[in-house]
N, C-alpha and C positions, 0 to 999 in steps of 0.2 A: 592831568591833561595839559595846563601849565605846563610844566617839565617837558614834553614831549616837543608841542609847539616851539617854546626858544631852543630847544638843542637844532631844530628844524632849521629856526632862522640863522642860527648861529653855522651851523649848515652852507647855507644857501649863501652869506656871504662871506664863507670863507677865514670865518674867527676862531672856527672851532679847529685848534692845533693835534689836537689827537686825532682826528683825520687825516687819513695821508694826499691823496687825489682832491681836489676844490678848484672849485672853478670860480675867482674874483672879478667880480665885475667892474670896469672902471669908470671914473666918470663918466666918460665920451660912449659909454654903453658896450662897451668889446668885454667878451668874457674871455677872462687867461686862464689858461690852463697851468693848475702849481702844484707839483706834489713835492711835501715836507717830509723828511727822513732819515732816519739817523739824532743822532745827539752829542752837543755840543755847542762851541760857538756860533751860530746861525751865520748861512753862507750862500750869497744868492747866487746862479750859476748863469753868467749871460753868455749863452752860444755863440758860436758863431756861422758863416754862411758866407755873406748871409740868407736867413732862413733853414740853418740844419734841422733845427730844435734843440731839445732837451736831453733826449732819449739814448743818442751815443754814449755821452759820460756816462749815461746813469747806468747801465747794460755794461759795458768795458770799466768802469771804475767805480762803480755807487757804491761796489760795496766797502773799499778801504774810503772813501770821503765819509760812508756814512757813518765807518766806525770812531772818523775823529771830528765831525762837524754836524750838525743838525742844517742839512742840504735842503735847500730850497730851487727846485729843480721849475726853472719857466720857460714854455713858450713863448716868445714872443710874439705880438702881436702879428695878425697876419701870419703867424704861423705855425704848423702843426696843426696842433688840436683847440689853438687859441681861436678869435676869430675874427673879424677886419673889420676896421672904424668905418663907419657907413660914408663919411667927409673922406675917406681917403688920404688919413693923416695919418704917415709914419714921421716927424720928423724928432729929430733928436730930444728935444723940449718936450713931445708928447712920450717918449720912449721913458724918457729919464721920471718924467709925472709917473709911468704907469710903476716901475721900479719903486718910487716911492710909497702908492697906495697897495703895493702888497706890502709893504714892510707896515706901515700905520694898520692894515687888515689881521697881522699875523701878530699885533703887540710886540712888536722886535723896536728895543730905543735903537742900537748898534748892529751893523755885522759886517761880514767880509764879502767881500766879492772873490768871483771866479771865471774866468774868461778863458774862451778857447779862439786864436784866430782873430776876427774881426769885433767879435766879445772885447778886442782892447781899445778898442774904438766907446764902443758904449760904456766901459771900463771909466773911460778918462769924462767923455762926457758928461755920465753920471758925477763924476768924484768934482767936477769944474762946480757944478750946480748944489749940489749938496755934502761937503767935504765932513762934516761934521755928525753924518751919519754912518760915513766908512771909517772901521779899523782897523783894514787891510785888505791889501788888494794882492791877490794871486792869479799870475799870468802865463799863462801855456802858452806858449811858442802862437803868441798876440801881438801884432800889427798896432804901431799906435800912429801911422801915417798909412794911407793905403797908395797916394802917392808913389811915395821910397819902396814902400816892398812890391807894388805890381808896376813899378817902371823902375826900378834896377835890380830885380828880382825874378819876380814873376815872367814878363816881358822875356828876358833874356835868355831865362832856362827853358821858358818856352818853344822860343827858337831856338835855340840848341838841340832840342827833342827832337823837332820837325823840321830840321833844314828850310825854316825860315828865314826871311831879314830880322835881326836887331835893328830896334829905333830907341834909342837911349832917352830916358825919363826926363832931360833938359830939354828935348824940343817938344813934348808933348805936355799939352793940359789934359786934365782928366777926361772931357770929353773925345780928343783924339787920340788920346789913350784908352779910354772905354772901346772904341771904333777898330783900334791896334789888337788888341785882345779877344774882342770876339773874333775875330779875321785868324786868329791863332789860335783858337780855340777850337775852331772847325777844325784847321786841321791837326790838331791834339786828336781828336774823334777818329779823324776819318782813318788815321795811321795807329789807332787805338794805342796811343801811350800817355794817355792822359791820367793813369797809375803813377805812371814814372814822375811826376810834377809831386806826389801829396802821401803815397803808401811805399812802402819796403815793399810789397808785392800786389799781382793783382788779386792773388786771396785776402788780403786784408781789405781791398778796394771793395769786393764782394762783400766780405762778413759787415763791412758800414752800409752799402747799399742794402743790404738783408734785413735790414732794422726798421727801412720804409716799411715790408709786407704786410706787419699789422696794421697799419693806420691806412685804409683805402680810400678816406677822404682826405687826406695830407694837405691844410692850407698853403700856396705857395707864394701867396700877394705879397709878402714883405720880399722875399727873396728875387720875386721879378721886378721890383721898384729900388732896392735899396742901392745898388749897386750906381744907379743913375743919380741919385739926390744927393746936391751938394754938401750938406750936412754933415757926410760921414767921408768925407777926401779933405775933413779939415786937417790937418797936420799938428797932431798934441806933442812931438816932440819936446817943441819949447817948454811946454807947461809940468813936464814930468820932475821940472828942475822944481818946481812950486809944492808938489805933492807930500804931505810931512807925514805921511803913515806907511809904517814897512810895507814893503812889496816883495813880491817875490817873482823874477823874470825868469822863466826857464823858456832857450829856446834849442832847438836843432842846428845842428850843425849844416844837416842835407835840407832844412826846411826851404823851400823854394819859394813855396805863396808868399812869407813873410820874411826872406833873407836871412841867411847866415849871419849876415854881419848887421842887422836891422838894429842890435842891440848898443854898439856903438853910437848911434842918437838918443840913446834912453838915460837920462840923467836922474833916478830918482833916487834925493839926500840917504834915503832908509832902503836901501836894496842889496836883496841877497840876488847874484845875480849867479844861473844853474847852466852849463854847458852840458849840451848830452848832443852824442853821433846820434840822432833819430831825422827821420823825415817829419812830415806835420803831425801826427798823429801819436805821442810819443804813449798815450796810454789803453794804445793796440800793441805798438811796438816794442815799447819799453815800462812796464806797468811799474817795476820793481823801482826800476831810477827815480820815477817821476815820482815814488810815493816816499823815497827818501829824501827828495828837497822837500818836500809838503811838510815831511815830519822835522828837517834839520829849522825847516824856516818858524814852524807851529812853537818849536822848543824854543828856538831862542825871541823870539817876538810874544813866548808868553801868551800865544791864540787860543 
């Protein structure tokens, strides 16, 4: 009876590793949603959005991560299947706490990160705050200024889509930039080429949006807030020059959200840095590439 009860509790928060699915509860009472899989260096996946989820990579990619890292697949808070801080705190500080207590939950001393997009955002933050828990960071075609890629990027290609105005990312702060964007955004919609920004096609645009239909309760609080809070238009450029654990940068050459040339501000000492002709999503488009930098950079960093 013993036995039965702690495997229960062990269960309930989230310690018990031979479990795949667990829901951690955090300080601040939010339960996240984690599922652990695969084997190897343990490797936590921060989405991006923000607010996609987890569920893209793990469906288009889980199964070559799974077969060389023991993936630790999260919701973020406020989103997906996770569930939203009753104080209505997404801010960076709490992001990066909650990062922490599934690693302290899951008995992991070390691991890697894994970011897709705006993921290099929580990437950098995480790694600012607790450097000494990352042994590498691996970055999919990831924004580490949201600034630089959606005002000389984003912005641009946007209008160029939609026979808008361009308004160049120097006369704009984020907030009149946030304002420039939604206004471009409409009409990305209305002229339905809002594919043309982020997929190779609109069938690929489809097979990601087809990944919502199982989840009919889809949290979306983080992804309707994040995009407005200061916190995450901070620009880590500078601090990438700081970073002392290999990295690994793969971006697109067509990527638009994040710029082609985004890479050129990214200074980090230990970086394999991966070129590939893909739009944002290289592990719809390009699975085979993106899984040979994973393994050229896994070999030589010894992951």
């Amino acid at each position: 009876m013993k036995r039965i009860v702690l495997a229960l509790l062990l269960l309930l928060t989230g310690i018990a590793l031979k479990a795949q699915e667990k829901t951690i509860l955090t300080s601040d009472g939010v339960s996240l949603y984690v599922n652990v899989k695969g084997k190897g260096t343990p490797c936590l996946y921060l989405h991006g959005g923000p607010g996609s989820g987890s569920y893209w990579l793990e469906k288009f990619f889980g199964e070559f991560l799974e077969d060389n890292f023991q993936m630790i697949y999260l919701d973020q808070r406020g989103v997906g299947r996770s569930t939203s801080p009753e104080d209505g705190n997404f801010c960076m500080d709490r992001m990066v706490r909650d990062f922490e207590e599934i690693r302290e939950a899951l008995g992991i001393s070390q691991w890697l990160t894994l970011g897709h997009s705006f993921g290099g955002i929580l990437q950098m933050g995480y790694w600012e705050k607790h450097p000494q828990n990352i042994m590498g960071m691996i970055m999919i075609n990831c924004t580490v200024s949201m600034q630089d890629s959606f005002g000389k990027s984003w912005l641009q290609k946007a209008a160029e889509f939609t026979g808008t105005e361009y308004i160049p990312s120097q006369s704009a702060n984020p907030d009149s930039l946030m304002s420039r964007m939604m206004q471009v955004s409409e009409a990305l919609d209305e002229q339905g080429v809002r594919w043309k920004m982020m997929f190779a096609s609109p069938e690929d645009e489809q097979r990601t949006n087809d990944t919502y239909s199982g989840f009919p309760n889809w949290n979306g609080d983080f992804g309707n807030k994040a995009m407005f809070m200061e916190d995450f238009w901070k620009d880590y450029r500078g601090l990438t020059e700081k970073v002392e654990v290999p990295v690994l940068f793969f971006y697109g050459t067509k990527d638009w959200p994040v710029g082609p040339e985004h890479y050129k501000g990214v200074k980090f000492p230990k970086m394999m840095l991966y070129k590939s002709d893909v739009k944002h999503f290289p592990f719809l488009e390009n699975p085979e590439e993106l899984g040979t930098a994973i393994l050229i950079y896994k070999k030589v960093y010894r992951l």
